[in-house]
C-alpha positions as CSV (number, residue, x, y, z in Angstrom):
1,X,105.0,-88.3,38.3
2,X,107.6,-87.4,35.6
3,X,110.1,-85.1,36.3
4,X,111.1,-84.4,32.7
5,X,110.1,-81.1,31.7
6,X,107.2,-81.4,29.4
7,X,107.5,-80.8,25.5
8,X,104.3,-80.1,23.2
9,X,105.0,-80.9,19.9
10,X,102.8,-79.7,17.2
11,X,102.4,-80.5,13.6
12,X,99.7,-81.6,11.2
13,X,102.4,-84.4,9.8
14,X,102.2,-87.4,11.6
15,X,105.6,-89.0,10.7
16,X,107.3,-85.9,11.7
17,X,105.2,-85.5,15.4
18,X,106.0,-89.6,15.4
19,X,109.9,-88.8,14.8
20,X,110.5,-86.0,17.0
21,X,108.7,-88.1,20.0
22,X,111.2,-90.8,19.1
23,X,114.6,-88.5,19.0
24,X,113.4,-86.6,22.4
25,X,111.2,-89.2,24.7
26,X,114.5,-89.9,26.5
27,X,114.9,-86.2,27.5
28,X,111.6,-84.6,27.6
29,X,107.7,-85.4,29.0
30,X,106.3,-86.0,24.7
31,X,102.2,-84.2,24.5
32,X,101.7,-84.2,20.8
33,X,98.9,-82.5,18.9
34,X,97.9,-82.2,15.0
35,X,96.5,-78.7,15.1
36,X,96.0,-75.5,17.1
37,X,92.8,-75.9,18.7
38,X,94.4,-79.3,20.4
39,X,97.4,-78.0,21.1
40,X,95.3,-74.7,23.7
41,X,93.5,-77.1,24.7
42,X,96.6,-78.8,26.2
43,X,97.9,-76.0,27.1
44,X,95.2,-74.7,28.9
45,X,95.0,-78.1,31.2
46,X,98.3,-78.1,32.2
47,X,102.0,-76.8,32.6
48,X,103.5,-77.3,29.3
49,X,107.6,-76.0,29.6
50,X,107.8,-75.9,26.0
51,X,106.2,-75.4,23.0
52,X,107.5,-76.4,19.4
53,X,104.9,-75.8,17.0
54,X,104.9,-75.5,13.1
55,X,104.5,-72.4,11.8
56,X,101.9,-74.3,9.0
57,X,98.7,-76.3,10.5
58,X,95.1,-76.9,9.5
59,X,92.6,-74.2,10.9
60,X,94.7,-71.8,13.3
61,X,98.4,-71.4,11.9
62,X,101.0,-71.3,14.2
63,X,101.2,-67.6,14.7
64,X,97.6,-67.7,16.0
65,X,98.7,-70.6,18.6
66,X,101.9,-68.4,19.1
67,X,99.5,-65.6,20.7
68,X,97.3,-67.6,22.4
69,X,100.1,-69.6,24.0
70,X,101.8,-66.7,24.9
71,X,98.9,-65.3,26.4
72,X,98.5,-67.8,29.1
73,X,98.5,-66.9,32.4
74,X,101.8,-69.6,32.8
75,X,103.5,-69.6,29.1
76,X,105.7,-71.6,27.8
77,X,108.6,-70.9,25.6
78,X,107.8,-71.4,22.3
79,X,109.8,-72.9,19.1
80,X,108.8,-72.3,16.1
81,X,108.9,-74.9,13.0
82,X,109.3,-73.4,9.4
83,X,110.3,-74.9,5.6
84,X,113.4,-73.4,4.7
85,X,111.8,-70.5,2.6
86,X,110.0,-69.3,4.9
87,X,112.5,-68.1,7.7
88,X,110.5,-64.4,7.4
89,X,107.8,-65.9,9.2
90,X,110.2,-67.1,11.6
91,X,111.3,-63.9,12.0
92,X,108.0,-62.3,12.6
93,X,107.4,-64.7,15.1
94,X,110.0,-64.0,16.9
95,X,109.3,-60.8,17.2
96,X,106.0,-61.5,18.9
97,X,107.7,-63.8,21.5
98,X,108.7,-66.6,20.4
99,X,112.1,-67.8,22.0
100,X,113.6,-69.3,19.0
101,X,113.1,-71.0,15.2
102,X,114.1,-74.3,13.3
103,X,113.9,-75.2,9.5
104,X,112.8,-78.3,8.0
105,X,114.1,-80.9,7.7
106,X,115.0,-80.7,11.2
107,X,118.7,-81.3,12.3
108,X,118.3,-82.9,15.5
109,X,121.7,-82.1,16.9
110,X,121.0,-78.7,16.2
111,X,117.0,-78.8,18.1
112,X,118.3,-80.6,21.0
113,X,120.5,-77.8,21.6
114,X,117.7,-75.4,20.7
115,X,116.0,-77.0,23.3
116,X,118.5,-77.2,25.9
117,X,118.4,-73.1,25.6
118,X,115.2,-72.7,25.8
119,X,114.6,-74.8,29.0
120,X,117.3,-72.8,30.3
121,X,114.9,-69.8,29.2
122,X,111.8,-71.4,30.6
123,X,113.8,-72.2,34.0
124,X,114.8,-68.8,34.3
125,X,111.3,-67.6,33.5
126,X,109.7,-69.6,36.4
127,X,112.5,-68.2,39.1
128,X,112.2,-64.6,37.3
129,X,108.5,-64.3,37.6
130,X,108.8,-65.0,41.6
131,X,112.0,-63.0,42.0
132,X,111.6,-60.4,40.0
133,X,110.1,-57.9,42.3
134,X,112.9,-58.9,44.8
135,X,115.7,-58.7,42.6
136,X,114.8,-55.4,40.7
137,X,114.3,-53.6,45.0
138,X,117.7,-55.6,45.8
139,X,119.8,-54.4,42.7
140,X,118.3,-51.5,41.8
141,X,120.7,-48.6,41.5
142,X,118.6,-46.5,44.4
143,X,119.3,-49.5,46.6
144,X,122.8,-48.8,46.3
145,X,123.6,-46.8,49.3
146,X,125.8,-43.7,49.1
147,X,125.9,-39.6,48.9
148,X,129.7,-39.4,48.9
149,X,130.8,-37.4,45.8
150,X,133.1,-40.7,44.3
151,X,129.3,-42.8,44.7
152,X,127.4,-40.3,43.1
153,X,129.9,-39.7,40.5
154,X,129.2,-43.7,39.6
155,X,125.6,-43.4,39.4
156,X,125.7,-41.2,36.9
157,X,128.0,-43.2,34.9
158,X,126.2,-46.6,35.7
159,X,123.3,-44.5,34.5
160,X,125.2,-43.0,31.3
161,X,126.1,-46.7,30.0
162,X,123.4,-49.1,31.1
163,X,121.7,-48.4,27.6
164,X,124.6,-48.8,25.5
165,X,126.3,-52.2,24.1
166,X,129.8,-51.5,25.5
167,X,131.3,-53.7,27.8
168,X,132.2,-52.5,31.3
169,X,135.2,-53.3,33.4
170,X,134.7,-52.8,37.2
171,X,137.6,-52.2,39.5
172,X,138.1,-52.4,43.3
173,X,139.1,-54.4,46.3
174,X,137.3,-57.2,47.6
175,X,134.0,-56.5,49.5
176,X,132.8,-52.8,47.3
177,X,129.9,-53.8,45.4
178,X,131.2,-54.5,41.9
179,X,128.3,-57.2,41.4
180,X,125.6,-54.9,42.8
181,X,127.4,-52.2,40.7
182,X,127.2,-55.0,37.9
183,X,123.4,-56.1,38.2
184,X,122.2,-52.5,38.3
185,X,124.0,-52.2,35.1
186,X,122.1,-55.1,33.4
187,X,119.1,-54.0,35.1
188,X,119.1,-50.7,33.8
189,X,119.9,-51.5,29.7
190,X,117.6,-52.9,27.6
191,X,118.9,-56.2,28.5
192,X,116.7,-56.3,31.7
193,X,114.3,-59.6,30.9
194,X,117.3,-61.3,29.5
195,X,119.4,-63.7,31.7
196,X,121.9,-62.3,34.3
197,X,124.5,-65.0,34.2
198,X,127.6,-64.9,37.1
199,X,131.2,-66.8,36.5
200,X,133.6,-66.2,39.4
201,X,136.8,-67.3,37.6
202,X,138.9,-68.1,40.7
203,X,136.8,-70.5,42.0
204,X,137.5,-72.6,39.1
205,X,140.1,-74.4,37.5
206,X,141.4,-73.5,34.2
207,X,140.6,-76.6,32.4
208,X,136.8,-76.6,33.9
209,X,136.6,-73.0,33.3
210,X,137.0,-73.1,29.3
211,X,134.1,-76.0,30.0
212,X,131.8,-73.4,31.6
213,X,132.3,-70.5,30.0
214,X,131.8,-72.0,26.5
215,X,130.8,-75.4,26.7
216,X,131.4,-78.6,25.6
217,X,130.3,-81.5,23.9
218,X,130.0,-85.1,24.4
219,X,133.1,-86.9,24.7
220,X,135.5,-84.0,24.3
221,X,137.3,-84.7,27.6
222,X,137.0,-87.3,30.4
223,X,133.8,-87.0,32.4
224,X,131.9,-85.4,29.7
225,X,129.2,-87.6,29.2
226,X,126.5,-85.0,27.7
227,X,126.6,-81.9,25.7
228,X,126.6,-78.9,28.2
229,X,125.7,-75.0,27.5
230,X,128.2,-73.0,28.3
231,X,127.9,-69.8,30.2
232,X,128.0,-67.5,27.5
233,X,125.2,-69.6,25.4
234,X,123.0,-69.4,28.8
235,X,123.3,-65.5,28.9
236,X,122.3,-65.1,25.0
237,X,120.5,-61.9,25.0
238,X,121.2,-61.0,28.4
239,X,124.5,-60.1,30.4
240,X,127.4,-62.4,31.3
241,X,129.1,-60.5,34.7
242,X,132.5,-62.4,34.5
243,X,135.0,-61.8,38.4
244,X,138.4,-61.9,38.9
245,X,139.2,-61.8,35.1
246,X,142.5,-60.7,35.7
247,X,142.6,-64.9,37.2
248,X,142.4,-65.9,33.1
249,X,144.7,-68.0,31.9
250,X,146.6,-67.0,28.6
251,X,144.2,-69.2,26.8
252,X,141.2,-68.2,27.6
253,X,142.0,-65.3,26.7
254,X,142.7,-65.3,23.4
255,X,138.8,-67.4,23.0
256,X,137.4,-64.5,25.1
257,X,138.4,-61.8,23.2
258,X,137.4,-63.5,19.9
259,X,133.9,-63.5,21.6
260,X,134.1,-59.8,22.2
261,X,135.2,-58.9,18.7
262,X,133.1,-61.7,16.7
263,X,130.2,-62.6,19.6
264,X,130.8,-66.1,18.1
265,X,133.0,-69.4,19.9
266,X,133.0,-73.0,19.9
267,X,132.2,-75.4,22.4
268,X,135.2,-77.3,23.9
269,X,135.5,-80.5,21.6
270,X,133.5,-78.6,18.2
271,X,134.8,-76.8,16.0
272,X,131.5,-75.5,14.9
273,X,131.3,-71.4,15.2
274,X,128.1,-70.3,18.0
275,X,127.0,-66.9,17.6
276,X,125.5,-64.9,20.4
277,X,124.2,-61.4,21.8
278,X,125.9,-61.1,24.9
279,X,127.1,-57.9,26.8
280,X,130.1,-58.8,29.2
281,X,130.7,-57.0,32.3
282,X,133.5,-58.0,33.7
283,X,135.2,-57.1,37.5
284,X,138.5,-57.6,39.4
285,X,140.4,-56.6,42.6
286,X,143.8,-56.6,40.7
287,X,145.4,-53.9,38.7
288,X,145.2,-55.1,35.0
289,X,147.7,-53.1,33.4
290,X,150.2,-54.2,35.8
291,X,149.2,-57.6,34.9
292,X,149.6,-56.5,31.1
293,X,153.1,-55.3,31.9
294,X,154.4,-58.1,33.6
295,X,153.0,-60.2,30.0
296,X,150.4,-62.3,32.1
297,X,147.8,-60.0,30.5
298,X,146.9,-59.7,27.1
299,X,147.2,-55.5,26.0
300,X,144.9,-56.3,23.6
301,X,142.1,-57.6,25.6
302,X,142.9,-55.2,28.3
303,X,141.9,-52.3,25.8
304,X,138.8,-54.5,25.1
305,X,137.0,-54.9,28.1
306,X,137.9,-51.5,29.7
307,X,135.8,-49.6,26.9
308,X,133.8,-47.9,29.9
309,X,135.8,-48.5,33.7
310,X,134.4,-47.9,36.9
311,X,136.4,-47.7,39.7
312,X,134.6,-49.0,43.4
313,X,136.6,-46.9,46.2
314,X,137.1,-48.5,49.1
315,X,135.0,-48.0,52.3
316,X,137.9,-45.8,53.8
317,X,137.6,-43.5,51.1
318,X,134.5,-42.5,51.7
319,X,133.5,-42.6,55.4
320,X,131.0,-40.4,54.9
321,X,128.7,-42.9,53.3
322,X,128.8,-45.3,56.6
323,X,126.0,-44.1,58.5
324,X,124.0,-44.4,55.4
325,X,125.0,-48.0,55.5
326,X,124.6,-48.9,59.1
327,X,121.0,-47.5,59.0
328,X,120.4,-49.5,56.0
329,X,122.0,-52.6,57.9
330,X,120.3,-52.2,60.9
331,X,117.1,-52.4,59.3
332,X,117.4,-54.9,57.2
333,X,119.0,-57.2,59.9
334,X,116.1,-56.2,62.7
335,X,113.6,-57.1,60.1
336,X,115.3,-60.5,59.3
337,X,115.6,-61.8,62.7
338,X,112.5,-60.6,64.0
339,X,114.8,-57.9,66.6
340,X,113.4,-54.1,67.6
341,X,116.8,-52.8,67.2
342,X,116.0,-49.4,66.5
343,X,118.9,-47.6,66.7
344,X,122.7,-46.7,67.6
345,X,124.4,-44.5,69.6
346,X,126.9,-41.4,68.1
347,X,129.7,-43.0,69.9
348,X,129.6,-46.5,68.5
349,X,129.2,-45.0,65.1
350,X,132.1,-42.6,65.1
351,X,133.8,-45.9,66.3
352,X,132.6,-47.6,63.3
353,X,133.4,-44.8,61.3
354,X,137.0,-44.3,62.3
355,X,137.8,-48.3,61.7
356,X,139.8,-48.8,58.1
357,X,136.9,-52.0,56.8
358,X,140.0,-54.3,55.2
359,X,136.8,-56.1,53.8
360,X,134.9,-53.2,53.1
361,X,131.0,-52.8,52.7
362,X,131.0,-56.4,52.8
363,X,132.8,-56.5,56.1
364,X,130.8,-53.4,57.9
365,X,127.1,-55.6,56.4
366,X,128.4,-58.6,58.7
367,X,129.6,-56.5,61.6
368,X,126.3,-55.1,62.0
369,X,124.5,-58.1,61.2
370,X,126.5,-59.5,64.3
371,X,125.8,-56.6,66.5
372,X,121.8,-57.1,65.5
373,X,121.8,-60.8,66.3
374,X,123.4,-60.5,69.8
375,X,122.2,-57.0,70.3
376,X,120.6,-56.8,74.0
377,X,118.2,-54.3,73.4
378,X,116.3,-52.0,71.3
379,X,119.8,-49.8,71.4
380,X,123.5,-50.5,70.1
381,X,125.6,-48.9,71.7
382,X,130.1,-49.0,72.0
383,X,129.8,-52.0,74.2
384,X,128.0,-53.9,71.0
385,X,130.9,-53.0,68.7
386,X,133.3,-56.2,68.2
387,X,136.5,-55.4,70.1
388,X,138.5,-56.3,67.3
389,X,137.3,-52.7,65.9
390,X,137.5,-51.2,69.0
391,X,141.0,-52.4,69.6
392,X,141.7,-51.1,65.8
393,X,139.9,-47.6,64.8
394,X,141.8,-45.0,64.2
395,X,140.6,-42.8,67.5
396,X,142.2,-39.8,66.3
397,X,139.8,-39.4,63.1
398,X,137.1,-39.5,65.9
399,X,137.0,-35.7,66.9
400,X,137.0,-34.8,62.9
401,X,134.2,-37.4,62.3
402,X,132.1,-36.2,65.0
403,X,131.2,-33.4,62.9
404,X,130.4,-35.5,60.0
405,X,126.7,-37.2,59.0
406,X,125.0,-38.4,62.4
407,X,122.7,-41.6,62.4
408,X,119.8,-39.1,62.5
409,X,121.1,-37.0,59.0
410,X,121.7,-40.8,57.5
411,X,118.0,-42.0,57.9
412,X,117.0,-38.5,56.3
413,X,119.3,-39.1,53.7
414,X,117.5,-42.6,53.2
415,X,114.3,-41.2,53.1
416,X,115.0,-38.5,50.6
417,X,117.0,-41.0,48.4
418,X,113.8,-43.4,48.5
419,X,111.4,-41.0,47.5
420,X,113.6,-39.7,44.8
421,X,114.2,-43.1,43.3
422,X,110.4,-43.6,43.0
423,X,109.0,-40.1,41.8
424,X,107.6,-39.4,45.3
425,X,105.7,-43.0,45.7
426,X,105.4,-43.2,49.3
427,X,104.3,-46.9,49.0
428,X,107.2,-47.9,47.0
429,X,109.8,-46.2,49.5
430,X,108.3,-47.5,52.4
431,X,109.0,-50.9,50.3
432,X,112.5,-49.8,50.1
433,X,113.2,-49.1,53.3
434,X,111.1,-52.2,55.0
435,X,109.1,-50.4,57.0
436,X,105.2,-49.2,57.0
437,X,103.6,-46.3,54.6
438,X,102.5,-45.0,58.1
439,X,106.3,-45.4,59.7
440,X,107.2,-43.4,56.7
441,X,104.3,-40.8,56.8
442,X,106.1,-40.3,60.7
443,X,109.5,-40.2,59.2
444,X,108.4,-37.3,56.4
445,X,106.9,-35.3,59.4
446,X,109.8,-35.7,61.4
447,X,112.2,-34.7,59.0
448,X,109.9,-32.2,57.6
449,X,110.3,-33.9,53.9
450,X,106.5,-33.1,52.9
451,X,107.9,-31.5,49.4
452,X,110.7,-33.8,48.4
């Protein structure tokens, strides 16, 4: 069985059906067809990745296969084909979903990358369509837990920008959420069915990074065999989160901000101007403008990025929000390895709750995943709290914590913030919160919550 993806081709032109088959059998799984009623048949008997079809055919035009094709239970992403006067078409058709447009006569350097794109698209669409309802309960902006005053203070803003164009800069120490913070942002804007695409520029290399952040083509360096999409080409229409930028060499830089002001670049090894619709996002644990001080930042770019900045506190800052979290945890974690941990005791979470987290939200989710796994029993209690934090915490903050949100005011808290999130839908926050509609219906009793 092939494991090319499969390519229909469709046009009433034999030489040109012929041709293209020729250029592309290397890459793709060929099905050709003449005419519309062919080409649904195809495409009604099996998984076809993509569709390139001429917007002129005998019987059914293109547009008409366009909305049938797109219709199908398991589309695929459809190119369209046009003569070089009639790009409005084009136009109209991609308004009505189609991913992309070429003009005849075809340039096959510029189809193959067409192509390339929109497998990419047609990839993404087959992860999206089983992740989606994960990834929008996982990054949604309600699943971001905190009532501290600095928290709610980012909502609103994450809330205030989503919609807009203007790039974000998120700020913070390691471990505070500033790729959560980042995906609710795309998943809020209008940008939400386009690709969310993720560079962590530390973990690469400056002269591989320039490679996948724009690109390159064949030949342009040693090891490049084939033309590769760069990062910001794969998040065309969509949001390109980009971490530790303040890692950037001078270099990149300068190419990165002419993206920003043009939304154009060229692949490493062209000299051939891309354009794109991208909206950056970009996140580090360093302070910039020190970096722009000491010259290894550009002022310029700085200014650029940071049109909107949030900055992430740090875990110690707001202590408050760390029973939310550790009720959050501890469900999630029982759920995950099939454990009745049900709850914790007042003095393990004041323990918890006078302990500085170096790593954060980060560091406090693998604590009490640790304390779930080897939990004992249905309870956690001060013995279950790694001795590293015992040994640590700040037992002096414990008698002006005690006071504070108990375990019991954090799981109302959860409850109210569920319900909130989704206008009262009991199924949804039970959804949220992994646990039964009739847990919940219990839990609204409990806590008396029967208006909210």
């Amino acid at each position: 069985m092939s494991t090319k993806p499969t390519l229909l081709i469709v046009d009433d032109e034999r030489n040109t059906r012929e041709g293209l088959e020729q250029a592309l059998r290397d890459r793709y799984h060929i099905l050709l067809a003449e005419d519309a009623a062919s080409a649904l048949d195809i495409l009604q008997s099996q998984h076809v990745h993509i569709l390139l079809t001429d917007l002129r055919l005998p019987g059914d035009d293109g547009m008409t296969l366009l909305k049938r094709a797109l219709a199908l239970p398991q589309p695929p992403v459809c190119l369209m084909m046009t003569a070089y006067g009639s790009v409005e078409n084009a136009v109209e058709a991609m308004h009505m979903g189609a991913a992309d447009y070429v003009t005849k006569p075809i340039n096959l350097d510029d189809l193959e990358v067409r192509l390339e794109r929109a497998l990419q698209t047609a990839r993404l669409k087959t992860e999206n369509v089983a992740l989606r309802a994960e990834l929008d309960q996982k990054f949604g902006l309600e699943n971001i837990i905190g009532q501290s005053p600095a928290m709610l203070q980012i909502f609103d803003t994450v809330q205030q920008v989503a919609p807009s164009r203007a790039t974000v800069l998120i700020t913070g120490e390691t471990g505070t959420g500033k790729e959560l913070i980042a995906h609710a942002i795309h998943n809020l804007s209008p940008r939400k069915n386009g690709p969310f695409i993720v560079v962590h520029a530390a973990a690469l290399p400056a002269t591989l990074l320039e490679s996948e952040l724009f690109g390159h083509e064949r030949g342009a360096f040693t090891g490049a065999v084939e033309r590769r999409l760069g990062r910001f080409e794969l998040a065309d229409g969509g949001t390109l989160f980009l971490d530790e930028i303040g890692e950037l060499e001078p270099a990149i830089q300068v190419k990165l901000l002419r993206v920003l002001e043009e939304q154009t670049f060229e692949r490493v090894g062209s000299s051939k101007p891309i354009k794109i619709d991208v909206r950056l996002v970009a996140a580090t644990n360093r302070n910039l403008l020190d970096l722009v001080k000491a010259g290894k930042f550009r002022e310029d770019l700085y200014y650029r990025l940071s049109v909107v900045t949030l900055h992430l506190p740090p875990l110690r800052e707001r202590r408050e929000d760390i029973p939310l979290l550790i009720t959050k945890f501890l469900a999630d974690f029982s759920r995950e390895n099939n454990k009745q941990v049900r709850e914790i005791t007042l003095d393990a979470v004041n323990i918890l709750k006078a302990y500085d987290w170096p790593g954060n939200v980060r560091e406090l989710r693998n604590v009490i995943e640790q304390m779930v796994v080897l939990a004992r029993s249905d309870r956690l209690t001060l013995r279950d709290v790694p001795a590293h934090i015992r040994g640590s915490a700040d037992l002096t903050k414990i008698s002006v914590l005690d006071n504070r949100i108990t375990v019991k005011d954090a799981e109302r808290q959860l409850i109210i913030q569920a319900l909130k999130a989704h206008n009262g839908n009991r199924t949804r926050a039970a959804q949220q919160l992994g646990i039964s509609r009739r847990t919940l219906h219990r839990w609204i009793k409990k806590f008396k919550l029967e208006d909210v």
